[in-house]
N, C-alpha and C positions, 0 to 999 in steps of 0.2 A: 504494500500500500504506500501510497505518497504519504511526506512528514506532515501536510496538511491535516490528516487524517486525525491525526495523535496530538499535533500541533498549530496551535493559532495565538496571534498576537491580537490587541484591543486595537492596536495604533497603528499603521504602517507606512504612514509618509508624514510629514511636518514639517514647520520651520524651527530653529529656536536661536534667540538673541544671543549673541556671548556673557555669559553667565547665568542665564538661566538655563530650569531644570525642566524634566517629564518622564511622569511615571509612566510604563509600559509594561503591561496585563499582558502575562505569557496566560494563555488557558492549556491545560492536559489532559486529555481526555483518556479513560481507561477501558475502553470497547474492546480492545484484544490485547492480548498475552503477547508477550513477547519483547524485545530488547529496541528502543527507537533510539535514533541520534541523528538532531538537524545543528543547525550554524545559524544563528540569529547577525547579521551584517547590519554595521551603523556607518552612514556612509555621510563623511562632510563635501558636501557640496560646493564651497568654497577654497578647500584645501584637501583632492582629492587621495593626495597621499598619508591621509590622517581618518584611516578606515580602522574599526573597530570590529574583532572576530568576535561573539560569546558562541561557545559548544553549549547547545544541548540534548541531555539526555535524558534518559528514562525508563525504567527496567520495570514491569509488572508480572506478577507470577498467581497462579492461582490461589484459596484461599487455605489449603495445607501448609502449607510453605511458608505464609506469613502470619500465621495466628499465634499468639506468644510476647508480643516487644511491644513495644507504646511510641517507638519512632513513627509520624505520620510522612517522614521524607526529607530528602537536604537539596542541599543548594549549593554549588559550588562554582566560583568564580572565580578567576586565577590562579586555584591550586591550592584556596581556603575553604578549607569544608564548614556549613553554616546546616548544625541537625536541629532539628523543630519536632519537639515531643510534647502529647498528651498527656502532661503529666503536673497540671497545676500551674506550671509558668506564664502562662498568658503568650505563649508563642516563642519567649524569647529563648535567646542562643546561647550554644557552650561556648564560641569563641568571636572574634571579633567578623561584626560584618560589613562585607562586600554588598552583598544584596538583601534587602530586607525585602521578609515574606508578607503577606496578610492573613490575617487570624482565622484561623479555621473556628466559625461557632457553630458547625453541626457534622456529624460522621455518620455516613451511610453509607454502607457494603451491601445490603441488599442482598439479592445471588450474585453478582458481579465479581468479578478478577479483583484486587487490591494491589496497590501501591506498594511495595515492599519496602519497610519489612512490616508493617501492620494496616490498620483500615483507614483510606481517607474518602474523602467526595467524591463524585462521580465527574465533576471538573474540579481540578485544583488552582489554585491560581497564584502568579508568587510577581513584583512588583519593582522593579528597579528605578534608582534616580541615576541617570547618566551613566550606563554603564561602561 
């Protein structure tokens, strides 16, 4: 299947002034099983050699596999890992972040595949300022 499938952004063209900011709604969808990886591209328009890679990924497994742990998923941004767990924190993180998420206030699995390594929503959605 194409990365569209699994993946969609809120935002995908714009301007922005030098020094301002904008959040960008990655959504994830969990319809099938299996291992996805696209390349999110920020492209400066006025200084074309000032392009911005983010990888992303996303691994879903069935629900044997991930019943157990209270991770609802991370985030990783230049090789800092940022884990997000259900576990009273309000969302927040073990280490310092690159990309902040938004807060998960409802968890439904359903019959549906899961997020590894435990249950999240059936879109996830996670938020960046300038990546």
């Amino acid at each position: 299947k194409a990365d569209a499938a699994w993946l969609s952004i809120g935002r995908d063209r714009g301007e922005l002034a030098m020094g301002e900011g904008h959040n960008i709604m990655l959504k994830f969808s969990r319809a099938d099983i299996g291992m996805f990886s696209s390349y999110l591209i920020l492209e400066n328009l006025s200084n074309p050699l000032d392009m911005k890679v983010v990888r992303v990924t996303m691994e879903i497994a069935s629900l044997p596999i991930s019943e157990g742990g209270n991770q609802l998923f991370n985030v990783q941004v230049s090789g800092e890992t940022t884990d997000h767990h259900n576990n009273g924190n309000n969302g927040r993180n073990n280490s310092t972040r690159l990309m902040s998420v938004s807060k998960i206030d409802k968890i439904d699995t359903g019959d549906k595949p899961s997020i590894l390594p435990s249950h999240a929503s059936s879109h996830d959605s996670a938020t960046s300022n300038n990546p």
